[in-house]
N, C-alpha and C positions, 0 to 999 in steps of 0.2 A: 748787090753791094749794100752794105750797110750805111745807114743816114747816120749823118754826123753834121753837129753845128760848126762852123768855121769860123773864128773869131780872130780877125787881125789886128792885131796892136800897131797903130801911122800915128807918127808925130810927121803936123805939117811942113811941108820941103819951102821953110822959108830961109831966103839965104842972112847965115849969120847962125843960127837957131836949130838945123838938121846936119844932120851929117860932121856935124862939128871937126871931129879928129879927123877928117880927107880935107878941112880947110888949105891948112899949108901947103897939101898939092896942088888941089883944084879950085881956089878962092872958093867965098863963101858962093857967089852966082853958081858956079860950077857945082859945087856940092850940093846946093838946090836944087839944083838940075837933075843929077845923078838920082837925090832921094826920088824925086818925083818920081821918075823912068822907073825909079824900082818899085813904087807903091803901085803905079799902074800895071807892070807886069805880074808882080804877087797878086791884085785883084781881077786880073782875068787866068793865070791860074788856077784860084781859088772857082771861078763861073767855072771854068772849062769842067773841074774835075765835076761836077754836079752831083755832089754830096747832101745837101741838104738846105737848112736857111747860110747864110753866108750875112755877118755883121762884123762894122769897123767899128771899133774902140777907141774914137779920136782925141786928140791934144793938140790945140783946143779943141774944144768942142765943135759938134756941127752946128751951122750956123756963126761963128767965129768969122771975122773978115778972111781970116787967113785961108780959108776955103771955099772963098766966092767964086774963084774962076773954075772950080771942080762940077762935074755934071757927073752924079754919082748915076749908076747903072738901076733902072728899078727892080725893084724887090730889094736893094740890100739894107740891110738896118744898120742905121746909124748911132750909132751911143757915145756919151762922152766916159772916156778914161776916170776921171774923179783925182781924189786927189788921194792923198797917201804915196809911197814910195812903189818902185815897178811890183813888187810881190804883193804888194797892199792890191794894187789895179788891176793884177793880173787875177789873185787871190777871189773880187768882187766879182769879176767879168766867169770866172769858170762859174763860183756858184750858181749865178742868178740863170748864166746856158743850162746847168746841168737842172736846173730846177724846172725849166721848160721842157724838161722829157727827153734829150738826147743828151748822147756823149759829145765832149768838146775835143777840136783841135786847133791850140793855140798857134798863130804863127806870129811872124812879125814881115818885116817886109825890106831885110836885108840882105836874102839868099837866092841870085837868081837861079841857082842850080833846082831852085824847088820844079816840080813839074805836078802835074795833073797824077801822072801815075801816082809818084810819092804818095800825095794825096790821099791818093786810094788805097795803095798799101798801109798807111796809116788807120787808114778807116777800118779795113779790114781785121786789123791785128788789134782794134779797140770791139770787133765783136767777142775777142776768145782771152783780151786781157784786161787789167783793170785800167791801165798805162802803157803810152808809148812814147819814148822818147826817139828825137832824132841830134845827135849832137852835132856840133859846130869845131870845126878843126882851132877852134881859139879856145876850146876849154867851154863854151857855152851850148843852148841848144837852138835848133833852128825851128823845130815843133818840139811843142808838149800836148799828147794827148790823155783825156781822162774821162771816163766814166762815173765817177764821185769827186765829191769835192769835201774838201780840208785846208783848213789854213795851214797846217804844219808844211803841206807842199811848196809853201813859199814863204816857209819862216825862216830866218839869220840865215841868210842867202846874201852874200857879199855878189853885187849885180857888178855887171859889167867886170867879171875877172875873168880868169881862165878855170876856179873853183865851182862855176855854176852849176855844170851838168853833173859835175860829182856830187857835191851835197845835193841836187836833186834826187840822183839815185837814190842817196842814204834817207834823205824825208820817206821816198816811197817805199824804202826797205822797213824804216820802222815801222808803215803805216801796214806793212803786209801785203801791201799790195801787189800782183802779179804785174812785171815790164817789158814788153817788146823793144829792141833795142832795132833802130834803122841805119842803113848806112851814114855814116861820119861825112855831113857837108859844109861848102866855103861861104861864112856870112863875109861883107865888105864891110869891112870896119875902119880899116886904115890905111895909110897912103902903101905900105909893101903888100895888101888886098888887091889894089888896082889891079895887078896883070892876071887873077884871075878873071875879072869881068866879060863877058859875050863880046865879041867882036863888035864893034859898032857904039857900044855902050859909054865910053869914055867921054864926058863931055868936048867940046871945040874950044 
């Protein structure tokens, strides 16, 4: 299997501040909740597939109060996100992986359909292409993977719409680059999301 850097993008699950849009269902505690559950399952997906280095991209940063009760797993790298808007952070975060000698796979950590496999199929389709995306049934994606970096991959990118994964396509179409496209999965963004989530998962 091919090594790939893994790079999650966590805004901390404090309630008021995460998961914001599932507020009106699940109070802001509840959506705390929920975020958390989902960062910890994305980051032991991320171990399981044992792809390579594995780093979080936090807001705030580590060391921030807001991640004092966290007992991060060793070996993972910890980085702060920076500032700039999401394609500015996301933009900084592929360069500086790809500058370290591996291909990156961006994830975030709203999808629990991601699995270890994906993972790897992902890795795999980033030995034979320049890009691989995986999109999100809302018009977004739930991985970005890349073997080069470029700003234009996250330039005039209206974030948070259902336009995301398309103009991503077309940035990687001008740039020329070759895309593996993966199955179409369910990020939880909003309260008619819920009844996709894992049985169990729903806060109390």
């Amino acid at each position: 299997m091919s090594a790939v850097r893994i790079i999650i993008f966590a805004k901390a699950p404090q309630a008021g501040r995460a998961k914001t849009r599932l507020i009106p269902a699940l109070g802001g505690e509840g959506a705390a909740r929920l975020a958390q559950r989902m960062l910890q399952a994305t980051l032991a997906t991320a171990q399981a597939a044992a792809l390579g280095p594995l780093q979080l991209c936090l807001s705030p940063p580590p060391g921030d109060p807001a991640w004092a009760e966290f007992a991060w797993p060793a070996g993972v790298e910890l980085r702060d996100q920076g500032d700039g808007d999401l394609g500015q952070r996301m933009a900084r975060a592929v360069d500086e992986g790809v500058q370290l000698g591996l291909p990156v796979l961006l994830i975030g950590t709203d999808c629990p359909q991601l699995t270890p496999a994906l993972l790897r199929q992902a890795a795999e389709a980033l030995s034979h292409h320049d890009s691989v995306l995986f999109p999100a049934s809302d018009g977004g994606y739930v991985m970005l993977g890349l073997r080069h970096s470029h700003p234009r991959v996250f330039a005039e990118i209206t974030w948070s719409s259902a336009s995301v994964a398309s103009s991503t396509r077309a940035r990687l179409a001008e740039l020329g680059w070759s895309l593996f496209e993966g199955p179409e999965l369910d990020d939880i963004d909003c309260p008619e999301d819920l009844p996709k989530l894992p049985v169990g998962w729903l806060p109390s």
